[in-house]
LUMKOLNU-400983 format. One record per residue (C-alpha): residue in three letters; x, z, y. Coordinates in nm, 2 decimals, padded with zeros to 4 digits. Layout:
<pts>
type ALA; c1 X; c3 Z; c2 Y
...
</pts>
This chain:
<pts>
type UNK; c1 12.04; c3 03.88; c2 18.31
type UNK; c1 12.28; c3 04.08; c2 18.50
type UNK; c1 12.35; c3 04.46; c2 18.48
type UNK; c1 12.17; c3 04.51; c2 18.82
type UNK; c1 11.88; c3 04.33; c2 18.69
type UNK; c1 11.88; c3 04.54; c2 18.35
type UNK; c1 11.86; c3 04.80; c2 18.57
type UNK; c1 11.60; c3 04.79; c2 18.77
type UNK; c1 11.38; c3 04.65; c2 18.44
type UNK; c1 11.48; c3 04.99; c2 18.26
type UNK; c1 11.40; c3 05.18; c2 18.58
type UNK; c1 11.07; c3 05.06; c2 18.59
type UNK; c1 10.98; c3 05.06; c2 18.24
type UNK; c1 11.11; c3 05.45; c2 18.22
type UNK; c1 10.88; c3 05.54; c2 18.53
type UNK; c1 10.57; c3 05.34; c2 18.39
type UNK; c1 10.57; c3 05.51; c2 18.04
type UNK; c1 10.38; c3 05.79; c2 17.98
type UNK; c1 10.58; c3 05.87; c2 17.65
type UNK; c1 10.94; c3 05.87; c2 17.56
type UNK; c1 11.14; c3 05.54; c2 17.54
type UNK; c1 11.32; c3 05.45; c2 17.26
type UNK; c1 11.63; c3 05.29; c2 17.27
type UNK; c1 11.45; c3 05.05; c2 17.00
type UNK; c1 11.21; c3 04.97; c2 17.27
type UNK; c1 11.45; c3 04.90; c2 17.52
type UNK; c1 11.58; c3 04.65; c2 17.36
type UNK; c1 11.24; c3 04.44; c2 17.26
type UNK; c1 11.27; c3 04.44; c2 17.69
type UNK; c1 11.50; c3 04.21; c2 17.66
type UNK; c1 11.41; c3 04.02; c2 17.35
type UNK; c1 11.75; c3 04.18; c2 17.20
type UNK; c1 11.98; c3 04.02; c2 17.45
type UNK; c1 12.11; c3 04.38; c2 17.51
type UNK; c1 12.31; c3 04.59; c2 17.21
type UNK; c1 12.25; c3 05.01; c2 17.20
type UNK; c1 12.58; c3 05.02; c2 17.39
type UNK; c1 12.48; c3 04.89; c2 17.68
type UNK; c1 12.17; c3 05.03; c2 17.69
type UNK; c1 12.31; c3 05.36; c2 17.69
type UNK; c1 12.56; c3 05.23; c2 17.90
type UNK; c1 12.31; c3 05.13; c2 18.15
type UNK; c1 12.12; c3 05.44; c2 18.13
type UNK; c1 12.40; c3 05.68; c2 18.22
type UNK; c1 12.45; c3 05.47; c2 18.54
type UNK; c1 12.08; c3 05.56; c2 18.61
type UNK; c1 12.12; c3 05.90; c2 18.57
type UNK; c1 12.43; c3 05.91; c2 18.82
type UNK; c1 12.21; c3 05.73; c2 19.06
type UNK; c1 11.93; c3 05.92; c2 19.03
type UNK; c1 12.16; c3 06.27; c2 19.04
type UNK; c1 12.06; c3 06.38; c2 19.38
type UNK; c1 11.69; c3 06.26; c2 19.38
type UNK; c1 11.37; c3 06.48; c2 19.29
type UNK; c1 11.35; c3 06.34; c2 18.93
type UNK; c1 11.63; c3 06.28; c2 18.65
type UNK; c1 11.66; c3 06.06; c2 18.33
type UNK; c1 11.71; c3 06.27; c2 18.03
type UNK; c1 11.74; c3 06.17; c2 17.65
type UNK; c1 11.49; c3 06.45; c2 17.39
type UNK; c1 11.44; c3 06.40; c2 17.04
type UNK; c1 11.18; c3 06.08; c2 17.09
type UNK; c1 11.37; c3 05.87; c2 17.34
type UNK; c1 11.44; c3 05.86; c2 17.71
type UNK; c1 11.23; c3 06.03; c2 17.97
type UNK; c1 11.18; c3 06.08; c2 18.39
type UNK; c1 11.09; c3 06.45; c2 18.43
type UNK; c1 11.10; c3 06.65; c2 18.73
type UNK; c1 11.39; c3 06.89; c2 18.80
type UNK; c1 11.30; c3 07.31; c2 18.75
type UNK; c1 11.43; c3 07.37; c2 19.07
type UNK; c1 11.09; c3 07.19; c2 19.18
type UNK; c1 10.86; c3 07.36; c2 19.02
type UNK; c1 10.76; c3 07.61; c2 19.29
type UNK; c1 10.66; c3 07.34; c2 19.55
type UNK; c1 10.45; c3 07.15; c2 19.26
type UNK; c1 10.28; c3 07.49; c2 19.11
type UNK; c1 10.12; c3 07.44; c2 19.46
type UNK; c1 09.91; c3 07.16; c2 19.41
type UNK; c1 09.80; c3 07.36; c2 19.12
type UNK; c1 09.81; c3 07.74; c2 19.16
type UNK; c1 09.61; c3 07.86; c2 18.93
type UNK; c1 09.71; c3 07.98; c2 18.61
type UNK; c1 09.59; c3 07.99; c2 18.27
type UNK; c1 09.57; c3 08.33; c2 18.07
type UNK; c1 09.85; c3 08.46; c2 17.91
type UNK; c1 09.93; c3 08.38; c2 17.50
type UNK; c1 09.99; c3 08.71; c2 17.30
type UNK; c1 10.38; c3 08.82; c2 17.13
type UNK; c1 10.19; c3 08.77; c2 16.81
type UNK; c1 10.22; c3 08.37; c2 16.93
type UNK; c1 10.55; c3 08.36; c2 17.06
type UNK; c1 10.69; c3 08.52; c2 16.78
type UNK; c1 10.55; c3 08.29; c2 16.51
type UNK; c1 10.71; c3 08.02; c2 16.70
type UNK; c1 11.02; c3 08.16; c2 16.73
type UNK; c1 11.04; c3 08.21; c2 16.36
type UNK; c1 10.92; c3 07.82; c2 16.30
type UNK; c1 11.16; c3 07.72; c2 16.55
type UNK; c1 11.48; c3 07.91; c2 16.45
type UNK; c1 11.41; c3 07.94; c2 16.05
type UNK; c1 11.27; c3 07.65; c2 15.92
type UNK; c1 11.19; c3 07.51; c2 15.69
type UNK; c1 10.95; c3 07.87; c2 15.64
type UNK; c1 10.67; c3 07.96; c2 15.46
type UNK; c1 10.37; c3 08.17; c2 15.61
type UNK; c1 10.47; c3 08.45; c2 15.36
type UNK; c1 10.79; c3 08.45; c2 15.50
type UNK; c1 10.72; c3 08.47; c2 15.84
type UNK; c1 10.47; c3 08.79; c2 15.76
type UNK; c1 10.80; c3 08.95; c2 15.57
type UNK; c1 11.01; c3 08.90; c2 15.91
type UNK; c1 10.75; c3 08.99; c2 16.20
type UNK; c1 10.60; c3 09.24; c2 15.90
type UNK; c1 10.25; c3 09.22; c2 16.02
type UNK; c1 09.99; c3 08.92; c2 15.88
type UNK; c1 09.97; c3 08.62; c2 16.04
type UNK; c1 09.68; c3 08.54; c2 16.20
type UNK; c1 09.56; c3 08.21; c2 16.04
type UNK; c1 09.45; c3 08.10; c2 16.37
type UNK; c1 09.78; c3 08.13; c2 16.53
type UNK; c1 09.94; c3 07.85; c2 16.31
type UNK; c1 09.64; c3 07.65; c2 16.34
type UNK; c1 09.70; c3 07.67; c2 16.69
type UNK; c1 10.05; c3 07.54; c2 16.66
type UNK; c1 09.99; c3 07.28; c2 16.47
type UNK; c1 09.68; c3 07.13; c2 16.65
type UNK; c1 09.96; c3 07.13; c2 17.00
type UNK; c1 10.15; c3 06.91; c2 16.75
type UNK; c1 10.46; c3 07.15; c2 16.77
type UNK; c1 10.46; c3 07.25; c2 16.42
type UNK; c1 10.36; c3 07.08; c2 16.07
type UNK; c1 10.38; c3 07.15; c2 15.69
type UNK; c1 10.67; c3 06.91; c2 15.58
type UNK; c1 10.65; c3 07.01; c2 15.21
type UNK; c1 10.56; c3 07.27; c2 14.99
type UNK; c1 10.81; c3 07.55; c2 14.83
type UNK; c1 10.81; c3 07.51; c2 14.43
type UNK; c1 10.70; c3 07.88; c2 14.37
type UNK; c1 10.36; c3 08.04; c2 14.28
type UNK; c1 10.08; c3 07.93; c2 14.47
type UNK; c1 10.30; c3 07.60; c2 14.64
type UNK; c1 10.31; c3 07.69; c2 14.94
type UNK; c1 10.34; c3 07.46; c2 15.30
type UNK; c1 10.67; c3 07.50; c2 15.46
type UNK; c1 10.61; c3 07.48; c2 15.83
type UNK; c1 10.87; c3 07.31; c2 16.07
type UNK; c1 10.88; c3 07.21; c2 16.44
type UNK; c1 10.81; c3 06.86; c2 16.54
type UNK; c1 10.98; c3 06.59; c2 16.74
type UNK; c1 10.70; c3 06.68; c2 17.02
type UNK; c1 10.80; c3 07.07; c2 17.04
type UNK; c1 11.19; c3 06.94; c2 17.13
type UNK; c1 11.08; c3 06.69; c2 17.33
type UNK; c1 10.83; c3 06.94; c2 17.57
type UNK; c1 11.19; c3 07.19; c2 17.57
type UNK; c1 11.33; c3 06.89; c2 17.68
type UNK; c1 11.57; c3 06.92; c2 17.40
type UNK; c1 11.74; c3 06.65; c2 17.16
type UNK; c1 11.79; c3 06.86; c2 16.87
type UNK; c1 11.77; c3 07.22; c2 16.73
type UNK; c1 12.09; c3 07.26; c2 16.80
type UNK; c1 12.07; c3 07.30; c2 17.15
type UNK; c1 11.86; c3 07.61; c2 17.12
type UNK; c1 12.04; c3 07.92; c2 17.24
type UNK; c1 12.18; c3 08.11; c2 16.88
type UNK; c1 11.98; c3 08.48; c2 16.85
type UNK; c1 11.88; c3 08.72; c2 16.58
type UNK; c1 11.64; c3 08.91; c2 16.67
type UNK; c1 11.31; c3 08.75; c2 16.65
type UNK; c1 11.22; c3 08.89; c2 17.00
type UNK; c1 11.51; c3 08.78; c2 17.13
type UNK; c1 11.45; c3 08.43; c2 17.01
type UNK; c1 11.08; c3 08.44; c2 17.12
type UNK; c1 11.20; c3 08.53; c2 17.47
type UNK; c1 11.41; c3 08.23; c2 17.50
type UNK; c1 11.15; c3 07.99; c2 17.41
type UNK; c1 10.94; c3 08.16; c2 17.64
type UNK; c1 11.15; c3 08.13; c2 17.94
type UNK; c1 11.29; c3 07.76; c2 17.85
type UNK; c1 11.21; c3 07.51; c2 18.11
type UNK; c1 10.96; c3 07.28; c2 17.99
type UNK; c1 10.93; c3 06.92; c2 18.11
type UNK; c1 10.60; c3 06.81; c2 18.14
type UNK; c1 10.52; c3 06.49; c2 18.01
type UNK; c1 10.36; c3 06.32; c2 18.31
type UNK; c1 10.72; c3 06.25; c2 18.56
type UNK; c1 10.53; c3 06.35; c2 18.86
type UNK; c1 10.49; c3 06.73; c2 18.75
type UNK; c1 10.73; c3 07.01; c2 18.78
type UNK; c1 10.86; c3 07.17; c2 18.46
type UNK; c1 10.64; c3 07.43; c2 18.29
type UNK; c1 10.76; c3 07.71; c2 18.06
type UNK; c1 10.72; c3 07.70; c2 17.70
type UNK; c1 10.42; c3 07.98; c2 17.76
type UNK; c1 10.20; c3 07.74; c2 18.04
type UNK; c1 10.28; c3 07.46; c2 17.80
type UNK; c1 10.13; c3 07.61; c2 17.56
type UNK; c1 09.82; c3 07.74; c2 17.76
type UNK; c1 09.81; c3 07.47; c2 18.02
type UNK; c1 09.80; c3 07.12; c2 17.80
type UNK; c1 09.53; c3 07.08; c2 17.62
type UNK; c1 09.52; c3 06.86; c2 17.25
type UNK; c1 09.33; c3 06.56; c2 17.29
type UNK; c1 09.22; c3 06.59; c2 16.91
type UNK; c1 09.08; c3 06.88; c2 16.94
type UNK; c1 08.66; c3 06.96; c2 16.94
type UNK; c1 08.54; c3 07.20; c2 17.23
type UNK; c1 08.50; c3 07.52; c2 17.01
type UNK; c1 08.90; c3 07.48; c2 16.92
type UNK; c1 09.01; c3 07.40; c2 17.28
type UNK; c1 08.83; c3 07.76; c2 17.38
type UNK; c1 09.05; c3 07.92; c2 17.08
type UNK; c1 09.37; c3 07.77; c2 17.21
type UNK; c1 09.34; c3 07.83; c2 17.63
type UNK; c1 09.26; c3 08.20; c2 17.50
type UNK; c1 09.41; c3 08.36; c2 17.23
type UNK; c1 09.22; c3 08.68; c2 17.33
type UNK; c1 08.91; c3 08.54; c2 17.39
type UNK; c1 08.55; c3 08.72; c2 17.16
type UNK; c1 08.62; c3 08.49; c2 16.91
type UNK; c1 08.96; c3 08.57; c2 16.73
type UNK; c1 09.11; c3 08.82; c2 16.97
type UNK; c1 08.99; c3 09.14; c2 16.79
type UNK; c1 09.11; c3 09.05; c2 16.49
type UNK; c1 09.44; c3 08.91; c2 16.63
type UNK; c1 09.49; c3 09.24; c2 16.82
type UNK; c1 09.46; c3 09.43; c2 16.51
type UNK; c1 09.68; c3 09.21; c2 16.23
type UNK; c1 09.97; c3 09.14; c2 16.51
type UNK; c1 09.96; c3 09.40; c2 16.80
</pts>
């Protein structure tokens, strides 16, 4: 098989998937015929060709992706103008914390926002799939240090940590994830920010009651209480 042909099978796997594509998967494309090299080789030709055109090929934490440029995301938020509610600071915050101190515990986070954490905040999080317990500290109590997932870099369209902007200030920090452009995973929508991510995707895991928590934060059923541990 030729480099054109390579090509155009990459092309059209890329476009098909609904997820990611690893390099590993690539490869079982063409039964290992083609090394990592020229994969990537291949790939960076495709994002050249594709430099001028309504959607680009970029690389996050999972694999290899067709998203729609941010520029685009005007004309798209057309064909679906209406917008969810709003997610509180107390949210934001909690992620920025994950996100930029991790591993953490929930006691730490409380010592840095200095408010309690809603327990219904994390759960949130975690049912998204942007943040998990990855181990427990060896202290009193053992408790879950929480981290961000491959999925939370991937929606930031991000390939690693280290490509989020460096801040101090937790506000500061929440404000960038906030106003990150994030790719949507479906190729035919425009980026969302990190907020309508968060209020406009909804878990497929997840039992009605929960979705109801998670599309409003300030909804009867938890937002009293949030308002009063995190305003």
């Amino acid at each position: 098989m030729n480099t054109a042909q390579a090509k155009r099978v990459l092309e059209t796997a890329l476009l098909c998937a609904t997820q990611p594509v690893t390099v590993r998967d690539m490869r079982v494309l063409f039964d290992d015929a083609l090394g990592a090299d020229t994969l990537k080789t291949i790939l960076e030709e495709i994002q050249l060709e594709w430099a001028e055109r309504g959607l680009e090929l970029v690389s996050v934490a999972t694999g290899w992706r067709f998203q729609s440029r941010p520029e685009l995301r005007v004309y798209l938020d057309k064909l679906n103008p209406e917008k969810p509610p709003k997610y509180t600071r107390a949210v934001m915050e909690t992620l920025a914390i994950i996100a930029y101190r991790q591993p953490v515990t929930r006691g730490d986070m409380e010592d840095i926002r200095g408010v309690t954490i809603n327990t219904q905040i994390l759960k949130q999080l975690e049912d998204r799939g942007w943040v998990e317990v990855i181990g427990h500290r060896e202290s009193v109590g053992r408790p879950g240090l929480y981290a961000t997932t491959r999925h939370f870099l991937d929606d930031l369209g991000l390939s690693s940590l280290d490509q989020l902007p460096l801040l101090t200030s937790v506000e500061g920090q929440a404000g960038v994830l906030a106003s990150l452009n994030t790719p949507h995973e479906d190729s035919s929508q425009a980026t969302l920010s990190l907020e309508d991510a968060i209020e406009g995707v909804e878990p497929p895991v997840l039992e009605m009651a929960e979705v109801s928590q998670v599309v409003d934060l300030e909804s009867q059923q938890f937002g009293t209480e949030e308002g009063k541990m995190n305003e």
